[in-house]
C-alpha positions, -999 to 999 in steps of 0.1 A, spaced: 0 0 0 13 36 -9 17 61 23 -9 88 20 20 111 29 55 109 15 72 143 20 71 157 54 81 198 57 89 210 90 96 244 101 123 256 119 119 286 147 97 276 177 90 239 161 124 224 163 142 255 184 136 278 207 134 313 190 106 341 200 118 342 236 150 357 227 124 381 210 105 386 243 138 395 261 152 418 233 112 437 236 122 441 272 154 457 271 139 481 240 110 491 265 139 496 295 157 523 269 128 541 261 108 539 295 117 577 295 91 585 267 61 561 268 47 528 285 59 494 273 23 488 260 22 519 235 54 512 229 50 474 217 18 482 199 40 507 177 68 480 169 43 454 162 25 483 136 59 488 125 68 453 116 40 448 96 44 479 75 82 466 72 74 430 66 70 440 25 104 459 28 126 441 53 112 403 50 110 380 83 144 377 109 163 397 134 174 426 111 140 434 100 133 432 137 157 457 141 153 482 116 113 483 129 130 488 165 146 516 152 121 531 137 99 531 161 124 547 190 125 575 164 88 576 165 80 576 199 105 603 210 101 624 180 131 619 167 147 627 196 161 595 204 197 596 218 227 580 196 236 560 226 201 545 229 203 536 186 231 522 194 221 496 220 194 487 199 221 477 173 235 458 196 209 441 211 202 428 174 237 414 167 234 395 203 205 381 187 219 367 155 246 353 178 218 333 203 227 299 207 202 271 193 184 252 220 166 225 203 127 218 218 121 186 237 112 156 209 127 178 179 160 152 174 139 121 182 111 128 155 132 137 126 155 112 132 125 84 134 106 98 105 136 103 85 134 66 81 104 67 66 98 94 45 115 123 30 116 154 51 120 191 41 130 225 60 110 249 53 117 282 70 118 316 69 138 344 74 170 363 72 191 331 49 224 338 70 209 336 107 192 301 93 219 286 76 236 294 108 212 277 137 206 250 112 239 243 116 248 249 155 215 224 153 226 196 145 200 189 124 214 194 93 226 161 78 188 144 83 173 165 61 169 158 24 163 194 15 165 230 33 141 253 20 151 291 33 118 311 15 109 351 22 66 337 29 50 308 35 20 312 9 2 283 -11 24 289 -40 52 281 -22 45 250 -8 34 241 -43 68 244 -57 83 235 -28 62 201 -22 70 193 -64 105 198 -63 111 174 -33 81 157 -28 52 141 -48 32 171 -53 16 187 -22 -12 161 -17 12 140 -3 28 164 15 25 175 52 35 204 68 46 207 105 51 240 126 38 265 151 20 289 130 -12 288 121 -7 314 97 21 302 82 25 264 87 -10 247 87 -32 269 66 -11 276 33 -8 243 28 -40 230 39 -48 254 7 -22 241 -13 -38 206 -9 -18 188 16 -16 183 55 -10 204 80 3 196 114 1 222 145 25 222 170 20 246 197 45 269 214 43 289 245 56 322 229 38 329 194 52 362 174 15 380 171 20 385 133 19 345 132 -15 344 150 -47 325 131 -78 307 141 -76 272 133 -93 259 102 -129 249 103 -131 210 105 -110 194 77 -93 161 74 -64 175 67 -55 191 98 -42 176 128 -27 194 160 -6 175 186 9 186 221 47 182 209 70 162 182 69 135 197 34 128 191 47 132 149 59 98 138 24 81 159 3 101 139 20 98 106 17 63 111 -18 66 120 -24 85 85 -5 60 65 
């Protein structure tokens, strides 16, 4: 009997590694250096307005993180913001691209058991240097038989992406955090998509979850992966 799914994608930041809380702590320190011009809640509401207006411009990743950092400390202090202040923001963003990789509980375990048995795919976004580097700290690297680094996670995508490495998207599955990103593209696209939660979820990934389909499936952690891919043939 053929497997129903052949080609299994699986994202990278907050799926396999930890990545948003070294977000979290870099939105603290931002909201220490400007404490003197408005409350951390203003303050966030502005970056997170700023990120999606930059998204187009900058893409996904740290230095787009950055630059909307930036832009919004000139904002809020109207353009008054102090060299010194700019340049512990800079700073704070090349810490960032230097943060170690701390894989999540189950993340070796699965993709070395389902590596076994079907092809698997990275499929991440983001800045292509800061990936290619935690891929590698990872570990991870030599189990996959492709690394996908793409600018958005849209249907099209996965279409190429499950066609050039997989048997169309039909047979492809999709595993990740993101609701936005992860599960529904490529529930669209015609395959399956697997959610994975994390504690910490950047808001601009946020999305309700499907309305009933047969194609989606959410479990508490990896390691409930290879039982379920087995359970779906």
């Amino acid at each position: 009997m053929v497997n129903r799914v052949s080609t299994v994608g699986f994202d990278a930041d907050d799926t396999l590694w930890h990545n948003e809380r070294s977000f979290q702590m870099t939105h603290a320190l931002f909201a220490g250096l400007l404490a003197d011009y408005t409350d951390r809640d203003t303050l966030m509401a502005r970056l997170v307005a700023a990120e999606r207006r930059n998204l187009g411009h900058y893409g996904f990743g740290v230095k787009g993180f950055t630059l909307s950092m930036i832009e919004t400390a000139i904002e809020v202090t109207d353009a008054r913001v102090p060299a010194a202040v700019l340049s512990e923001i800079l700073e704070a963003g090349r810490e960032m691209l230097s943060h170690p990789v701390d894989l999540l509980p189950h993340a070796q375990d699965a993709i070395e058991q389902i590596a076994k048995t079907h092809r698997i795919v990275l499929v991440t976004k983001g800045d292509l240097l800061d990936q290619e580097r935690k891929l590698a700290q990872s570990g991870l690297g030599d189990l996959f038989d492709a690394v996908e680094i793409v600018s958005d996670k849209t249907p099209a995508v996965y279409h190429t992406v499950f066609n050039r490495h997989g048997d169309a998207p039909g047979r492809g599955m999709m595993v990740g955090n993101s609701m936005k990103s992860d599960v529904l593209p490529m529930i669209e696209a015609g395959g399956w998509g697997v959610y994975v939660p994390h504690e910490m979820t950047w808001e601009l990934e946020r999305a309700a979850a499907p309305d009933v389909t047969e194609r989606f499936r959410a479990v508490a952690d990896l390691g409930e992966l290879p039982g379920l891919l087995s359970d779906i043939g």
